[in-house]
Rosetta silent file (secondary structure, phi, psi, omega in degrees, C-alpha in Angstrom):
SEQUENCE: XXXXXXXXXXXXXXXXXXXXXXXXXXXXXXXXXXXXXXXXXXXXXXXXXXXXXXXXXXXXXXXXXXXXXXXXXXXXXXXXXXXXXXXXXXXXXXXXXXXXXXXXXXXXXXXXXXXXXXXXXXXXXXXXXXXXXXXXXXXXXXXXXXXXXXXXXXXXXXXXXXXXXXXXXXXXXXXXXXXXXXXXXXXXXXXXXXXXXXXXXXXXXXXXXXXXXXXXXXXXXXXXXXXXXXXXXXXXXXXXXXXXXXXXXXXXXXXXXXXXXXXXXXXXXXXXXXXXXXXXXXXXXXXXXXXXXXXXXXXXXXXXXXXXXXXXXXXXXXXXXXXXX
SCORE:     score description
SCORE:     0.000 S_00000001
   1 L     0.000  137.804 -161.789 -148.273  -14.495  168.805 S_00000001
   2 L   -81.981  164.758  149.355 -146.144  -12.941  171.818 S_00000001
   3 L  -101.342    9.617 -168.160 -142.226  -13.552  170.565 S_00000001
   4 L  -124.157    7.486  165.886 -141.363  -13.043  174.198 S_00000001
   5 L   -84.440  152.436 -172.548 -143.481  -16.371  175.120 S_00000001
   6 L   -88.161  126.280  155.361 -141.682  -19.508  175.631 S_00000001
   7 L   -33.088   61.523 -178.158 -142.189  -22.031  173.236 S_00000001
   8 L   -76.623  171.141 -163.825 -142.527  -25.477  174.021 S_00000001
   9 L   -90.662  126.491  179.672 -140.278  -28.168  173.354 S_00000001
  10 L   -50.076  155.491  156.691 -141.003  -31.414  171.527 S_00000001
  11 L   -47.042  109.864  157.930 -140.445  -34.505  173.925 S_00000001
  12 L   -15.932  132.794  177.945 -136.911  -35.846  173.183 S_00000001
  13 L   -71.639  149.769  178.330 -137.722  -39.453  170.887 S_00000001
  14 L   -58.009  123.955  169.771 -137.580  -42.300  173.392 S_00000001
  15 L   -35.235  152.181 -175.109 -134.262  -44.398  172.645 S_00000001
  16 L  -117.460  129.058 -163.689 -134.596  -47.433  170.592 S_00000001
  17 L   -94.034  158.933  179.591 -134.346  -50.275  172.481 S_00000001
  18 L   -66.391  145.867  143.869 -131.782  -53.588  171.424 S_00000001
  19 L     5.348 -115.537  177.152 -132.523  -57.058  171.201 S_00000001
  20 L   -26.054  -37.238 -162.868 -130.714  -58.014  174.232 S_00000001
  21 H   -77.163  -31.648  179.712 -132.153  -54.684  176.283 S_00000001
  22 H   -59.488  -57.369 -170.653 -135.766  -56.511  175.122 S_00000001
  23 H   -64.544   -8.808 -159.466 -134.865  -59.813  176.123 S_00000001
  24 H  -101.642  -50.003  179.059 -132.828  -58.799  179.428 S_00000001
  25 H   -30.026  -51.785  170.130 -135.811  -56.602  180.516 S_00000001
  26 L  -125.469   67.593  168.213 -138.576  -59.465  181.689 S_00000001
  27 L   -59.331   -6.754  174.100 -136.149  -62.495  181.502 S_00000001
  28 L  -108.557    3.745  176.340 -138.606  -65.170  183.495 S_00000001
  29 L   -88.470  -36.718  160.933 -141.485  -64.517  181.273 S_00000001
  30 H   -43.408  -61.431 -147.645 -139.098  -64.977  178.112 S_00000001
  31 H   -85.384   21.505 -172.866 -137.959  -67.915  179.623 S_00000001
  32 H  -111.182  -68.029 -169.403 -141.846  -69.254  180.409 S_00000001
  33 H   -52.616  -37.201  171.162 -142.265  -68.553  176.496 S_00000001
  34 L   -47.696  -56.421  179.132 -139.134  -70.534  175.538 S_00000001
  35 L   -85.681   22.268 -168.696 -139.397  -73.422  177.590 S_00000001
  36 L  -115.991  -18.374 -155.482 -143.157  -73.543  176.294 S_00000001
  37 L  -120.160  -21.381  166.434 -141.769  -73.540  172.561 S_00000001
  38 L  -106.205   -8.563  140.009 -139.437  -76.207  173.394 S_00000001
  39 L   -95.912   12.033  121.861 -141.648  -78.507  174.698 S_00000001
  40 L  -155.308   87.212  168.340 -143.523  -78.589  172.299 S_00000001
  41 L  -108.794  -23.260  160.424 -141.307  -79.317  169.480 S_00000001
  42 L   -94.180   17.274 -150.933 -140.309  -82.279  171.490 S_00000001
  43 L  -109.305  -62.630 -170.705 -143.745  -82.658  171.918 S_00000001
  44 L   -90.758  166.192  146.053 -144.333  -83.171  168.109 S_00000001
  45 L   148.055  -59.473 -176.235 -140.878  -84.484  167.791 S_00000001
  46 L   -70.873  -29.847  157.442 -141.754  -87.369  169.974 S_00000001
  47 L   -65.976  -47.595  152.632 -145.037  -87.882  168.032 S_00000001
  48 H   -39.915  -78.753  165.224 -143.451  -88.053  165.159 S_00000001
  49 H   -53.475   27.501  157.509 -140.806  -90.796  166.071 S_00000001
  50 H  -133.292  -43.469 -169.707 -143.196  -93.294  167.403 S_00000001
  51 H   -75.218  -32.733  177.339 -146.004  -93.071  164.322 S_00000001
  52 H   -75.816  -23.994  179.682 -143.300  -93.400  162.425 S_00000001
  53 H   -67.284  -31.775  172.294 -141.551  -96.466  163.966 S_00000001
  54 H   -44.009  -42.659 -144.501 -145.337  -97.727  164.142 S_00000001
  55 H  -100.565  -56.317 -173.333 -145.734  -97.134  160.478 S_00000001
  56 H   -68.625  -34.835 -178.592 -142.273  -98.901  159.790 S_00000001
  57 H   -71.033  -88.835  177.184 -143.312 -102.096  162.059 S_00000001
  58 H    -8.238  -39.521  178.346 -146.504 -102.186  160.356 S_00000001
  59 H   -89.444  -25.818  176.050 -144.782 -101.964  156.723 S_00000001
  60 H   -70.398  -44.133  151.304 -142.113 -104.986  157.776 S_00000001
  61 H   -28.595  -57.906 -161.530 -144.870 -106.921  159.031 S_00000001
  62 H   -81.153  -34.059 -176.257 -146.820 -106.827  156.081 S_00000001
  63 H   -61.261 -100.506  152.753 -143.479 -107.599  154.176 S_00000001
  64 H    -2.826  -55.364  167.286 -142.790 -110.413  156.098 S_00000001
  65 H   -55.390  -29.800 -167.343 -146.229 -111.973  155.934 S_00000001
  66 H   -72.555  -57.083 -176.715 -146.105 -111.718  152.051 S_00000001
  67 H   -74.337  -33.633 -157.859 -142.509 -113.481  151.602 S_00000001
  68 L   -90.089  -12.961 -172.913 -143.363 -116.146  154.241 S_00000001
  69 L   -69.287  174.126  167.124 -146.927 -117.362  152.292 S_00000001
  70 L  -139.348  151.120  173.283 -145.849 -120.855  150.385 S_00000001
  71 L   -53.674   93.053 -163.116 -147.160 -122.971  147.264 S_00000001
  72 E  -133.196  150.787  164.305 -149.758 -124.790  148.426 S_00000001
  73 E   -66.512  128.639 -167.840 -153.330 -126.617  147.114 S_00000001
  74 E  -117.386  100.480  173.377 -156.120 -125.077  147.910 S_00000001
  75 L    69.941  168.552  148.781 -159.166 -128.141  147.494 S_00000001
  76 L  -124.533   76.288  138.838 -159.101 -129.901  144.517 S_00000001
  77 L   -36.930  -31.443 -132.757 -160.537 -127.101  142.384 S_00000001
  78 L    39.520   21.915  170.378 -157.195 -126.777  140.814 S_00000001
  79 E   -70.218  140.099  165.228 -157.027 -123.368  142.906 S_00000001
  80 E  -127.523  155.039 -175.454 -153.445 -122.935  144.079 S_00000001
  81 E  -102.426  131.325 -177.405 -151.693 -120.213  146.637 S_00000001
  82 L   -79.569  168.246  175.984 -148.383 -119.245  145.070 S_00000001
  83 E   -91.882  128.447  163.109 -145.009 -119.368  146.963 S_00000001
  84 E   -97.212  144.548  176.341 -143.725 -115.657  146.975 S_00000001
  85 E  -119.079  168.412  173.242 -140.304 -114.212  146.365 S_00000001
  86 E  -127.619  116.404  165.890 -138.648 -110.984  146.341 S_00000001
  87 L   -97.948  178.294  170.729 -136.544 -109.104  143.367 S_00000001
  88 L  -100.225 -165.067 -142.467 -134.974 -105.998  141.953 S_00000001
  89 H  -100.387  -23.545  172.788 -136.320 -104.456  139.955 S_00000001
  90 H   -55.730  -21.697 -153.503 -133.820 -105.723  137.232 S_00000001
  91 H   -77.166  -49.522 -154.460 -134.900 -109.464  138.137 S_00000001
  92 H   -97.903   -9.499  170.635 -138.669 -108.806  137.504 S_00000001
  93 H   -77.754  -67.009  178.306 -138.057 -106.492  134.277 S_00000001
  94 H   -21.605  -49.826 -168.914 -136.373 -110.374  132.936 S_00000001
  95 H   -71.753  -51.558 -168.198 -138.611 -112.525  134.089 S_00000001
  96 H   -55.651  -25.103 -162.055 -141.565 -110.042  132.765 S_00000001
  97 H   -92.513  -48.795  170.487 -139.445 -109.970  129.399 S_00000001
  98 H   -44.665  -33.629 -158.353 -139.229 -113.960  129.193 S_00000001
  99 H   -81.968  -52.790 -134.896 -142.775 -114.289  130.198 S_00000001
 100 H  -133.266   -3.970 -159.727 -144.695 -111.757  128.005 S_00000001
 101 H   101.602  116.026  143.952 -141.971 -110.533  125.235 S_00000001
 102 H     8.588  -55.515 -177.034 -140.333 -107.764  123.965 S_00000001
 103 H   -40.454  -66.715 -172.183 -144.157 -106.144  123.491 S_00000001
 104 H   -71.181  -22.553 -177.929 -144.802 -105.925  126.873 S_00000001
 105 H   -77.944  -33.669  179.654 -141.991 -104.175  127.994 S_00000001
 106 H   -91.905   16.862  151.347 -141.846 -101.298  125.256 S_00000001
 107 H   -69.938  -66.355 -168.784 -145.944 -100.797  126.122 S_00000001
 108 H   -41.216  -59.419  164.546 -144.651 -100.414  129.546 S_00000001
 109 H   -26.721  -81.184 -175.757 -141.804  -98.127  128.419 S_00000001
 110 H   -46.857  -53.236 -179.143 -144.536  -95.634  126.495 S_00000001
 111 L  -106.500   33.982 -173.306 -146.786  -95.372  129.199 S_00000001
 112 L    20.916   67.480  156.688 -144.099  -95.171  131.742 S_00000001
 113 L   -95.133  133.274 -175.483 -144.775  -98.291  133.868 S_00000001
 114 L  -106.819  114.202  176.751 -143.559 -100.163  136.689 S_00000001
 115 L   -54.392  107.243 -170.541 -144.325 -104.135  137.091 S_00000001
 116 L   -97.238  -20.568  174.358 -144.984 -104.131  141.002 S_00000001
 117 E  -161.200  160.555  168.313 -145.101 -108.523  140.719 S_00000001
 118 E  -135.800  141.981 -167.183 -145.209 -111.174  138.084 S_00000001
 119 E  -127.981  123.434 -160.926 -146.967 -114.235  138.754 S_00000001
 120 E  -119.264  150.479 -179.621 -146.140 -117.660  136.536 S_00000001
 121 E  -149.611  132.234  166.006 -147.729 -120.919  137.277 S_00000001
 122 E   -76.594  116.825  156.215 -147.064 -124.545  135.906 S_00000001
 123 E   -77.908  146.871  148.629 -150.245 -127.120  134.348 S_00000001
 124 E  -147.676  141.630 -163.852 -149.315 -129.998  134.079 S_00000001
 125 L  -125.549   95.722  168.831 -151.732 -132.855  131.998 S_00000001
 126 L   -27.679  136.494  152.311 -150.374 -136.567  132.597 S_00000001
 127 L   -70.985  137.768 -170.358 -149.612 -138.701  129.627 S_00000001
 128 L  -132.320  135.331  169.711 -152.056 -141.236  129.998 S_00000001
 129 L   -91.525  120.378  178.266 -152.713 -144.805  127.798 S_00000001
 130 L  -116.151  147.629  156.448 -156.550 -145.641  127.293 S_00000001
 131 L   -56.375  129.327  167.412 -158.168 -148.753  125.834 S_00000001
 132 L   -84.450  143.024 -152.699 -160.341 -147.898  123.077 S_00000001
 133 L   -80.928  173.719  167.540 -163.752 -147.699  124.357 S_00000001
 134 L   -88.386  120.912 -170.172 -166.783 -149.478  122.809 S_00000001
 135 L   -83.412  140.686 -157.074 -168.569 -147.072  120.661 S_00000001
 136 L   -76.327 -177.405 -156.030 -171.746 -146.271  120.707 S_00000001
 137 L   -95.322  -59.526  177.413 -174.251 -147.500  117.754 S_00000001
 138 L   -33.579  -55.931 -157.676 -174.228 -143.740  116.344 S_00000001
 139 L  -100.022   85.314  155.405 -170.260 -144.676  115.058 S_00000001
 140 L  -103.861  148.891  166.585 -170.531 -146.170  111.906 S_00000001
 141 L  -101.452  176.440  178.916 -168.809 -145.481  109.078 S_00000001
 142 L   -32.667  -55.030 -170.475 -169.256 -143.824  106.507 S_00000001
 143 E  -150.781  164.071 -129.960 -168.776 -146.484  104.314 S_00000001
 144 E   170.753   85.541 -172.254 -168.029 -150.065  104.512 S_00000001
 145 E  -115.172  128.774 -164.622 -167.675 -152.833  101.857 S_00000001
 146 L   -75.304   10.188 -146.842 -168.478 -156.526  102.718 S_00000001
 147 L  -114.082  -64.510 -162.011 -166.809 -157.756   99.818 S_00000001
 148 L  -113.286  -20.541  166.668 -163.418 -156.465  100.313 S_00000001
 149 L    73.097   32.338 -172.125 -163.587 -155.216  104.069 S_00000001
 150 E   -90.998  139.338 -116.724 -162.317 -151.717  103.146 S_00000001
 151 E  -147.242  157.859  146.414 -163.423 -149.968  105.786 S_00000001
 152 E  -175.050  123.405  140.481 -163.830 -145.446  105.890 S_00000001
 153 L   131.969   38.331 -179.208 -164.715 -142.690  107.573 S_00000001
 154 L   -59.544  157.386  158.635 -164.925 -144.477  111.358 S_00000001
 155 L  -143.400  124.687  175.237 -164.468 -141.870  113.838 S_00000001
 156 E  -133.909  121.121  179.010 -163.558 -142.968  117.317 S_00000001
 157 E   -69.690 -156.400 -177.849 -162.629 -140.496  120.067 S_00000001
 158 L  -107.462  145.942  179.078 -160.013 -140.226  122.701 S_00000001
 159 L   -99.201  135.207 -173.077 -160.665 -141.947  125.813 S_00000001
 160 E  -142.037   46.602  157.386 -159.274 -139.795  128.900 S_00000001
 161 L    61.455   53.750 -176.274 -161.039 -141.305  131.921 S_00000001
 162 L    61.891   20.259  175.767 -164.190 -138.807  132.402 S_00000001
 163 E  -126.052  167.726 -129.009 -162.428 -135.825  131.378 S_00000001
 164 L   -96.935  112.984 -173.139 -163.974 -134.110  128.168 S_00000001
 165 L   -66.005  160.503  175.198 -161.545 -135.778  124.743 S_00000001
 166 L  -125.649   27.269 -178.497 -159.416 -133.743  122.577 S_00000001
 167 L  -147.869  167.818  173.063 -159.402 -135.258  120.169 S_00000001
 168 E  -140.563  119.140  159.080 -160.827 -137.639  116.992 S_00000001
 169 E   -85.592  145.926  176.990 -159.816 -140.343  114.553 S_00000001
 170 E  -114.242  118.618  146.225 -161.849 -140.815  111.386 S_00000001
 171 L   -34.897  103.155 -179.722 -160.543 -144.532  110.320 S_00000001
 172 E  -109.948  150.509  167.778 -159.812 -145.060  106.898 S_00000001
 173 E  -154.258  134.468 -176.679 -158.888 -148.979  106.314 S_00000001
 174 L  -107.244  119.180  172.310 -157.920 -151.153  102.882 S_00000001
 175 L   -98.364  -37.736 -164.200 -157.254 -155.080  104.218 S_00000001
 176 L   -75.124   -7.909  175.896 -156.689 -155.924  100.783 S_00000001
 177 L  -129.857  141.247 -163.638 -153.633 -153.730  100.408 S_00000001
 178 L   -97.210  -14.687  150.305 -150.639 -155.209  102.588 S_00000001
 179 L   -47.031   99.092  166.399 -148.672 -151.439  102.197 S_00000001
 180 H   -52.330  -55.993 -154.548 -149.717 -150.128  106.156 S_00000001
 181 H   -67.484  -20.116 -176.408 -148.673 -146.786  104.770 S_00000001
 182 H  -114.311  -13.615  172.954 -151.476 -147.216  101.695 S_00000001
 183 H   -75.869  -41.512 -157.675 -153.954 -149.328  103.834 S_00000001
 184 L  -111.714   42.028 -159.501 -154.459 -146.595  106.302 S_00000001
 185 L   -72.477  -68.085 -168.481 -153.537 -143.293  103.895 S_00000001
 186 L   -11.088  -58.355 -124.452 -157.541 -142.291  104.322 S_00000001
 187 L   -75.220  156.840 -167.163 -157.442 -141.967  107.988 S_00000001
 188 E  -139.022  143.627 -177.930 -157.657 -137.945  109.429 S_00000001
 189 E  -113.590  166.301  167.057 -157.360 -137.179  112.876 S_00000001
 190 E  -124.552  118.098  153.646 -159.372 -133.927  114.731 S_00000001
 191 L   -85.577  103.866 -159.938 -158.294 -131.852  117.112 S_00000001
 192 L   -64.746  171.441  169.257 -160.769 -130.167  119.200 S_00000001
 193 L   -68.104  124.241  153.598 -160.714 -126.440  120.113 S_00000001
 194 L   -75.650  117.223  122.225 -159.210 -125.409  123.730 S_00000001
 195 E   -62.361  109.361  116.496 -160.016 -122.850  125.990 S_00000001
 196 E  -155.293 -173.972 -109.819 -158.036 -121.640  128.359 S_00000001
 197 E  -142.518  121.997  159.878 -158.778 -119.785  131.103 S_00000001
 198 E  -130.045  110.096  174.348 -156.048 -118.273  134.340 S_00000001
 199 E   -81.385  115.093  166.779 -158.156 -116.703  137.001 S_00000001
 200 E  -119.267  128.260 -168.766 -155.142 -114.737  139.223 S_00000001
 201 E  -120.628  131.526  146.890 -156.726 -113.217  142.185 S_00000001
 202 L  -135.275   94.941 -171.053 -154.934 -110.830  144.785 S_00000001
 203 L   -99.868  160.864  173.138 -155.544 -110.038  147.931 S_00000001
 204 E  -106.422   93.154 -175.386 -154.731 -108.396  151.000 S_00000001
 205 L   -38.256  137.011 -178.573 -155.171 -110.446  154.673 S_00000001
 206 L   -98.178  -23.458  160.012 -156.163 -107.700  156.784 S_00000001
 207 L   -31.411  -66.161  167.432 -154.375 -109.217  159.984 S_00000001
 208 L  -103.163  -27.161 -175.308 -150.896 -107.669  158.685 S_00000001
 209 L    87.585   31.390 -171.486 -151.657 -106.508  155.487 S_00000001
 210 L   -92.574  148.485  173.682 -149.651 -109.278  154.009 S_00000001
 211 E   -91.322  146.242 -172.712 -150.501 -110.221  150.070 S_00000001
 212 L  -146.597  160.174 -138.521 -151.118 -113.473  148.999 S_00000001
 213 L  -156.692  103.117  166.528 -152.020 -114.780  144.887 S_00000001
 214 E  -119.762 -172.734  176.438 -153.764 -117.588  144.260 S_00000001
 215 E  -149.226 -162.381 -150.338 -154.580 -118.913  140.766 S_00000001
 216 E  -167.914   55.570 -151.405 -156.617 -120.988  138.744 S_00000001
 217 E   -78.448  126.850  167.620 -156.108 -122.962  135.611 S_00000001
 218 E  -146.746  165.824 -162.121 -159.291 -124.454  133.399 S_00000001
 219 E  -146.255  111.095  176.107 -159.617 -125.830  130.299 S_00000001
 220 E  -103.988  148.627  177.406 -162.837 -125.947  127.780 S_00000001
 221 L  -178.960  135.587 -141.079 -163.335 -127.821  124.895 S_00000001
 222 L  -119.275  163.954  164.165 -165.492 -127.980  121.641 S_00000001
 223 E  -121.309  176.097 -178.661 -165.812 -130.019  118.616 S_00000001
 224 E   -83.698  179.538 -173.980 -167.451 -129.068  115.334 S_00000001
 225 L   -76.443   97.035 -150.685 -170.736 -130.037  115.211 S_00000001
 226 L   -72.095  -26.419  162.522 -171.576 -133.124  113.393 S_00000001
 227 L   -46.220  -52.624 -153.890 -174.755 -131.668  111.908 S_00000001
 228 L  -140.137   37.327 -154.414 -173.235 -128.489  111.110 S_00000001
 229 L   -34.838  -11.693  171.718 -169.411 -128.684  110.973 S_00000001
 230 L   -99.079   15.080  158.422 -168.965 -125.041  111.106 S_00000001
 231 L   -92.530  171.323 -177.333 -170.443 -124.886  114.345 S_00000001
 232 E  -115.012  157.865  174.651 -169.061 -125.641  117.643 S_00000001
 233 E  -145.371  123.707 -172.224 -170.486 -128.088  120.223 S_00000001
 234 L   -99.020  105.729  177.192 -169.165 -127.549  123.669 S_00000001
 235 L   -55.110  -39.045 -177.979 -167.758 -130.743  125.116 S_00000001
 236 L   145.993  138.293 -167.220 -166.663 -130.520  128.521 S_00000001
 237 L  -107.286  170.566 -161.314 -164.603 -128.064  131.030 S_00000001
 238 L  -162.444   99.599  173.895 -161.633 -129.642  133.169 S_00000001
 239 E   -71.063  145.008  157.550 -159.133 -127.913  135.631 S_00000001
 240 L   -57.364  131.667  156.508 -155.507 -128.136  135.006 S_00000001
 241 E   -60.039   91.016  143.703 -153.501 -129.419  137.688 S_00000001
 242 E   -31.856   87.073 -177.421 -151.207 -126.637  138.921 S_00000001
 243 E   -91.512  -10.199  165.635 -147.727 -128.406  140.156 S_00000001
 244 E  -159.407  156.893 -177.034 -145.884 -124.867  140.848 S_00000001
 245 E  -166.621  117.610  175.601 -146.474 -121.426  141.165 S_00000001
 246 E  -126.844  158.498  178.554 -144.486 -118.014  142.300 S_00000001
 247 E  -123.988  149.876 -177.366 -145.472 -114.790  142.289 S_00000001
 248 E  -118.753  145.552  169.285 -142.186 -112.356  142.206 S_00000001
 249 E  -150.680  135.935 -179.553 -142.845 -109.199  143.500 S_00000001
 250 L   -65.211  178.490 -158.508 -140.629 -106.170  142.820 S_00000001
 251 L   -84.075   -8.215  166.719 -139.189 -103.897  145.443 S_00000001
 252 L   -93.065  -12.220 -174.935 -142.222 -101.433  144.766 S_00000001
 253 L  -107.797   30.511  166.097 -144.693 -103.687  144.774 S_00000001
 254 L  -114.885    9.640  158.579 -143.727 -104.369  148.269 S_00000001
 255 L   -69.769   97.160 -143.627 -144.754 -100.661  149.529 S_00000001
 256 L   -52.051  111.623  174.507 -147.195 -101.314  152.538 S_00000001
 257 L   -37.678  -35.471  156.473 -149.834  -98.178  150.550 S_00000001
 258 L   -38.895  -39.002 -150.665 -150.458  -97.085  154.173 S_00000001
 259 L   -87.767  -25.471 -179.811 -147.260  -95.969  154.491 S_00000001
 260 L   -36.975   37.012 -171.756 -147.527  -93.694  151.064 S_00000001
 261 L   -82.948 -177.095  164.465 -148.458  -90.335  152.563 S_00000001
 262 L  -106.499  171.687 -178.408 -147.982  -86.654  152.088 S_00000001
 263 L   -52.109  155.153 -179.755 -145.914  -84.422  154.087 S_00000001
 264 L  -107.323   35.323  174.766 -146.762  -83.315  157.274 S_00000001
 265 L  -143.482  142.391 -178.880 -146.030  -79.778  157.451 S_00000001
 266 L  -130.702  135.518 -168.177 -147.184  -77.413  154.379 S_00000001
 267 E  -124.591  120.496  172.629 -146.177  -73.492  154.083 S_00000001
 268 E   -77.701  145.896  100.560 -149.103  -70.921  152.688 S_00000001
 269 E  -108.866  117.307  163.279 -147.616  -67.842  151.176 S_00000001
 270 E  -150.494 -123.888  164.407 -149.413  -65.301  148.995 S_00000001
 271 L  -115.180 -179.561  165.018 -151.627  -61.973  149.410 S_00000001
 272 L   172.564  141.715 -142.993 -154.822  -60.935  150.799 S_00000001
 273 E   -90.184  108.031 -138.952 -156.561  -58.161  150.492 S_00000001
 274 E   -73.452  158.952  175.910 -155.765  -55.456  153.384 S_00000001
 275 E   -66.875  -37.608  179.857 -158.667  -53.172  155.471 S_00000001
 276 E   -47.250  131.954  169.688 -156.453  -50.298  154.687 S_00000001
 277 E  -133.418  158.900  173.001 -157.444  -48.558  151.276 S_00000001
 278 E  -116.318  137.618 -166.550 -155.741  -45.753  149.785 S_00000001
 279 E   -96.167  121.327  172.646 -158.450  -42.923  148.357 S_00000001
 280 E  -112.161  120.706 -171.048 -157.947  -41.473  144.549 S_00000001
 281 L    34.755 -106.885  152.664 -160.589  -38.991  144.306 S_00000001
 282 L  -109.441   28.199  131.011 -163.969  -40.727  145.236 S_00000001
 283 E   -73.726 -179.631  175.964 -162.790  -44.139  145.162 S_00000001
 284 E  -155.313  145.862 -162.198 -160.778  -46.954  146.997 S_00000001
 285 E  -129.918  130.663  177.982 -158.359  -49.431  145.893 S_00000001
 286 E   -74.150  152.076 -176.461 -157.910  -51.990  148.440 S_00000001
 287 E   -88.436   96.647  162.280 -154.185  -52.769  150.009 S_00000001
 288 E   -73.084  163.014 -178.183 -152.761  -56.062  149.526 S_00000001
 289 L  -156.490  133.489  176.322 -150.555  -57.424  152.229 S_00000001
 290 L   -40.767  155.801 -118.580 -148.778  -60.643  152.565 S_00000001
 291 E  -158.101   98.298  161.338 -150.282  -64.005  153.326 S_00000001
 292 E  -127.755  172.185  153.845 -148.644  -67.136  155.421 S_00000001
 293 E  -145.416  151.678  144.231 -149.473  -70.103  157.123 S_00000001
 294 E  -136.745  148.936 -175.904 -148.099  -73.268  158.403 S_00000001
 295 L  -111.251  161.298 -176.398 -149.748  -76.409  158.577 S_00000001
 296 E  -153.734  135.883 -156.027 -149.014  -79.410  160.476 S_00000001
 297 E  -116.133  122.205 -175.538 -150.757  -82.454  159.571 S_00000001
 298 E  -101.583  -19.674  168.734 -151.474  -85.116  162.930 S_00000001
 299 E  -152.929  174.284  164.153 -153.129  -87.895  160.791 S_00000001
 300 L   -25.226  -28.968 -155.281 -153.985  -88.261  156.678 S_00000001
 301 L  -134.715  -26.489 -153.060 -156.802  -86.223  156.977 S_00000001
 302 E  -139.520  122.452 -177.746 -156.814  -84.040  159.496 S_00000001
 303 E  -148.286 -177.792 -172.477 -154.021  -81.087  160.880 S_00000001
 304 E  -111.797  150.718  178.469 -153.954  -77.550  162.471 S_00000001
 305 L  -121.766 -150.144  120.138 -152.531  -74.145  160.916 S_00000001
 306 L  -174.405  159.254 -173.808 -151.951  -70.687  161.945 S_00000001
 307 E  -170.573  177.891  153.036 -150.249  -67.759  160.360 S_00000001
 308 E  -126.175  152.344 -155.738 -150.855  -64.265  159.300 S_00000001
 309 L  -147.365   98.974 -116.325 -152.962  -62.513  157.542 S_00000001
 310 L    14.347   59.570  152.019 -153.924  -58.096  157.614 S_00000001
 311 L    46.513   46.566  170.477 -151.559  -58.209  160.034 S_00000001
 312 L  -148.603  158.696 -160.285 -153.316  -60.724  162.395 S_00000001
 313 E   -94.587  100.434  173.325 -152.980  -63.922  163.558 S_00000001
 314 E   -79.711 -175.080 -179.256 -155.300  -67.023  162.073 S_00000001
 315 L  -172.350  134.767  151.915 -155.697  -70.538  163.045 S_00000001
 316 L  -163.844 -169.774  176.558 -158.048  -73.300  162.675 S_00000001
 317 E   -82.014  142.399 -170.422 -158.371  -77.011  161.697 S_00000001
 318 E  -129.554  126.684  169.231 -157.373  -78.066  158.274 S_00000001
 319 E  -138.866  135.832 -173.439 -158.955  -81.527  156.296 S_00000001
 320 L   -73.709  148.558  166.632 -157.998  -83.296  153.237 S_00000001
 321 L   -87.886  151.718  167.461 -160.563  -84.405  151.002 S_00000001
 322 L    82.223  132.675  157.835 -160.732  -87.242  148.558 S_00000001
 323 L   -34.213  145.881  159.844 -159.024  -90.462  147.998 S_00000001
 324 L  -101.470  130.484  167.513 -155.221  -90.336  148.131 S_00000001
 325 L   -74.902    0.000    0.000 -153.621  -90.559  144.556 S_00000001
């Protein structure tokens, strides 16, 4: 190497440019990018504020159809449509306590539940006066003495007009003793067995998505068997007349399910495993490097991401799976 040759000199480092010296440098393409990034976030912005006021008519609607049904007869089935009301949540813990008990409320408690409506309905069974009917040639009694006219073990049901009786007298009678209370001591009455049965149905009219309750009162009923008194003999079924009916429904169970979604923007962060490796002898241990996304979700199902990831830019379409819980 000559010492009398000239050396060159590294290249000075280039100055490091500011911010401002970046942004002032191409100011109409900046301002291309800007006004491209602000419309559209008023873009989405704008999307946003109309599905939701959509989503809010749509849940008032459905509100509104729901409070507006009334108590009405449906045939005469003894189906009825309840009248609906609206409570807090305090009103509908009462009623629910009044209805069902103590019981129901600390089961509720334990499995941490909330009563979205409670729905109560009045029967009502007319008192009615019947003749007693003429009895068929099977109803004799038991016993019978011509002598003395003492009379036991008649049994004549209850007459209710074509609906199924619920009852029985077995006749005991003394004529010979003038004590009413000792003439008729024999006699035993029967009470048949009841069934019954409240069908509550609820559905949702798909016109608004308003709910409506109807219900359903019936009534079965057996006697023993005359053969085989520990048997049953099934007598005749009857609806209840249903003279009122509300269904109360709490301030949760008035949450149009449509409206229940999840958010619409979601943030990735983690790792992911980089191209870069660093070499220890004759091996390679891959480089993690940090991991984002954002997501933006345009309907229940279906949204767009992008982010970065080995320090490049992804993107694609993103879709939910699955029922929503």
């Amino acid at each position: 190497m000559n010492p009398n040759e000239v050396q060159p000199t590294a290249p000075a480092p280039a100055p490091k440019k500011s911010f401002m010296t970046y942004v002032m440098s191409d100011i109409p393409n900046h301002l291309k990018v800007i006004g491209f990034v602000v419309v559209l976030a008023l873009i989405v912005f704008g999307w946003n504020y109309v599905r939701d006021l959509r989503r809010e008519l749509s849940s008032q609607q459905m509100i509104t159809a729901t409070l507006a049904q009334r108590f009405q007869q449906l045939g005469t089935s003894g189906v009825v449509q309840t009248d609906n009301t609206q409570g807090t949540k305090a009103d509908v813990t009462t009623q629910t306590s009044d209805a069902f008990g103590a019981a129901v409320l600390k089961m509720m408690k334990q499995q941490n539940a909330l009563i979205n409506s409670l729905t109560t309905a009045v029967g009502l069974t007319k008192t009615t006066t019947s003749a007693l009917p003429v009895q068929p040639a099977a109803f004799v009694p038991e016993s019978h003495s011509a002598a003395t006219g003492a009379l036991s073990g008649y049994v004549m049901e209850e007459s209710r007009n074509g609906a199924p009786p619920l009852s029985s007298v077995s006749l005991y009678y003394l004529p010979s003793e003038s004590d009413p209370s000792k003439a008729f001591a024999g006699t035993t009455w029967t009470h048949y067995q009841e069934v019954f049965a409240a069908s509550i149905g609820s559905w949702e009219k798909q016109k608004n998505g308003g709910l409506t309750t109807t219900v359903k009162l019936t009534r079965t009923v057996s006697k023993p068997d005359p053969l085989n008194p520990t048997k049953l003999l099934m007598i005749g079924t009857e609806d209840i007349p249903i003279t009122g009916a509300n269904t109360l429904y709490s301030p949760t169970g008035l949450v149009d399910p449509a409206s229940v979604t999840v958010p619409r923007w979601t943030l990735g962060l983690g790792v992911s495993t980089g191209s870069t490796t660093v070499r220890f002898g004759n091996s390679t241990t891959p480089q993690l490097k940090p991991f984002g996304t954002i997501d933006y979700r345009f309907t229940n199902r279906f949204g767009v991401f992008t982010g970065l990831a080995n320090g490049g830019i992804v993107g694609g379409v993103s879709i939910r799976f699955g029922s929503p819980k």
